[in-house]
N, C-alpha and C positions, 0 to 999 in steps of 0.2 A: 504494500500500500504506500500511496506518497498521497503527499497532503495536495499537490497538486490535480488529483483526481478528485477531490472533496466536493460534492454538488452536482459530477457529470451524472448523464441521463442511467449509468453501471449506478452510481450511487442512490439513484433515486427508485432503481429496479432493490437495489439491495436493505434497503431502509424502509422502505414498503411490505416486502415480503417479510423480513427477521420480525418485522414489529407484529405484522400477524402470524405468524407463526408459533413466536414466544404465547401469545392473548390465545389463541386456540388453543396450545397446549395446556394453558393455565400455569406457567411457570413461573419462579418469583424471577429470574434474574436473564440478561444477559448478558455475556462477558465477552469484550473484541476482546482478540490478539492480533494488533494493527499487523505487526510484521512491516514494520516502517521503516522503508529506504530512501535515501536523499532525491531529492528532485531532479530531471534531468531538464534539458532544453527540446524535449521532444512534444508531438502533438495529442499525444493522449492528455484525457481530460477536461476537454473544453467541448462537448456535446452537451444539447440543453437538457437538463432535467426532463424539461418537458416531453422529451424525444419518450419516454417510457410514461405509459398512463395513470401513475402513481394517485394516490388522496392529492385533495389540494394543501391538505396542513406537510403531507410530506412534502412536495415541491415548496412550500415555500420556506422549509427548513433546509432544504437542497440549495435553494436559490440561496439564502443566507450564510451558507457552508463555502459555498461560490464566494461569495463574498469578501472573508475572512481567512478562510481555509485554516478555522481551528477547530478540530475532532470533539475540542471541550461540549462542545453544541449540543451534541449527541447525549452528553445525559437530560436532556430536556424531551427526547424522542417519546417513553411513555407518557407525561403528559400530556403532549400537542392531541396525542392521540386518544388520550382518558383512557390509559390501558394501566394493568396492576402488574406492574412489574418495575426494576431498577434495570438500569446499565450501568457495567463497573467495566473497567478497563485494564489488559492486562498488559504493564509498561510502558506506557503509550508516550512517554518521551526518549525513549530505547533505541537509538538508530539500528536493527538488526540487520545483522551480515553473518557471513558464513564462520566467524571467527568464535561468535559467541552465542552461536544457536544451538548450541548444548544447554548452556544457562538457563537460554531463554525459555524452550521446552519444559525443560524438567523442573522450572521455576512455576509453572501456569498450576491455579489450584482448580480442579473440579468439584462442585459443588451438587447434593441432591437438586432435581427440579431446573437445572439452569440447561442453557443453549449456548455450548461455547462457539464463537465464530472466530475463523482461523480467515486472515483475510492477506492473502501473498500478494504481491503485483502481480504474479500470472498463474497460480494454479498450483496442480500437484506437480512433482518433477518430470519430467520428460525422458525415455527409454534412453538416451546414454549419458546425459549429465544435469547437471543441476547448478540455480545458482542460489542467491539470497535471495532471489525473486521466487523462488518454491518454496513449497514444504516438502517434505520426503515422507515417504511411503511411512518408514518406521518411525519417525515423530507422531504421526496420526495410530500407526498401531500401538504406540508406549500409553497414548493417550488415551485409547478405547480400552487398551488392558487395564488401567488404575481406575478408568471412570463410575463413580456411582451406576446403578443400574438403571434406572430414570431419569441421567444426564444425555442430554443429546450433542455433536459437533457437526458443524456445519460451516462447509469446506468453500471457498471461495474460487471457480475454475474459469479463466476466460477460453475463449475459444479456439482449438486446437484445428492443424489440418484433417480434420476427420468430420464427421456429423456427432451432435453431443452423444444419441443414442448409443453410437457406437463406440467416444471415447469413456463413456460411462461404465461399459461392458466392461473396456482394459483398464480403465480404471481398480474396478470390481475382481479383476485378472490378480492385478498388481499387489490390492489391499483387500484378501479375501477374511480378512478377522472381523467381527461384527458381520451385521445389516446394514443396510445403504437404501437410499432412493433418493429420487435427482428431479429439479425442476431448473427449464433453462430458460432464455429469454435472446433472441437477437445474436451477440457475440458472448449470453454469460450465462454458468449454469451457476445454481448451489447443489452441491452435494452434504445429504446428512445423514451422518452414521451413529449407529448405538450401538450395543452389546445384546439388546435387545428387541426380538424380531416383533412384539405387541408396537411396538414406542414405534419400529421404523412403520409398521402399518396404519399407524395415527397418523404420520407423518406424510404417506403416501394418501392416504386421505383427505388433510390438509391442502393440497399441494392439485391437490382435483377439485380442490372447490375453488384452491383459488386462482387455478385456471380457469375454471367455466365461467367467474363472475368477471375477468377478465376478457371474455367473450374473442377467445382464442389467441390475444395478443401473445399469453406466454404458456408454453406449454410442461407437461407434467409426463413425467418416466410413472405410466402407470405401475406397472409389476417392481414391486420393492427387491431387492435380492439380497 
């Protein structure tokens, strides 16, 4: 994540979705792991909010992130929205690299009832290397191994040369420990995994509904695995 992406139209798909997600679940918490790297001079970033059909109270929390491009915002998100939950943040002044992402991992606490989101600048690693802009396959399994059994993560993947369905699959290939199910959008999917397979079928359920009231703009991995 770079603060320079804070408000684009990825942000506004992602802030929309986690917020209901968390309130369907009924959960108290959700926790980023920004996974924050410096800014570059490139063109990611600057797409409008409005480009994804998000609430209006979302966009105009996007637009104001646009703004300022301070993440602080973000604990104001269940409010805007009258929803019962907190957002806590895990290091969020932390520039992560690959130097100190042992730390960083093995530092994150899991909590009963929460939704942790893992938010990299591109995804899960890619079949022959990796950088600080991933996470690795075995970060996310350490995490599913220690997690509460009623804690969910949820995995931040932009789009890969493939179709999501099918990067979903090797995804699913790569990290077969827990359950998964995937909902994608445009260039972005989320992936979320549990330990256990009731939590991810809520989850895949979730995830149909809130594609349908989205009236097909973003679409849902029905079949959870």
């Amino acid at each position: 994540m770079k603060r320079q992406y804070l408000g684009d139209s990825k942000d506004s798909f992602k802030w929309d979705y986690l917020d209901s997600l968390v309130e369907a679940l009924g959960y108290n918490r959700l926790k980023v792991a920004w996974m924050m790297t410096s800014d570059d001079q490139g063109p990611d970033g600057k797409t409008s909010p409005e480009r994804f059909p998000a609430r209006p109270e979302i966009l105009d929390l996007c637009n104001r992130l646009r703004s300022c491009r301070n993440p602080d915002l973000l604990h104001e998100l269940p409010s805007i929205t009258r929803a019962n939950y907190s957002v806590d943040f895990h290091k969020p002044d932390h520039l992560f690299d690959d130097r100190n992402r042992n730390t960083y991992f093995s530092s994150i606490e899991l909590d009963p009832f929460q939704v942790l989101f893992l938010d990299p600048d591109n995804g899960f690693e890619p079949e022959k290397s990796y950088s600080d802009k991933h996470v690795r396959y075995a970060e996310v399994e350490s995490l599913i191994g220690k997690a509460p059994m009623n804690s969910v993560i949820t995995v931040f993947q932009h789009h890969r040369r493939r179709k999501f369905p099918e990067d979903f699959s090797r995804i699913r290939e790569r990290l077969p420990l827990g359950y998964a199910t995937a909902i994608y959008w445009h260039s972005l999917m989320f992936v979320s995994l549990s330990s256990q397979p009731e939590t991810i079928e809520r989850i895949a359920e979730i995830n149909r509904d809130y594609a349908q009231n989205l009236a097909g703009k973003v679409n849902a991995i029905w079949r959870s695995i």
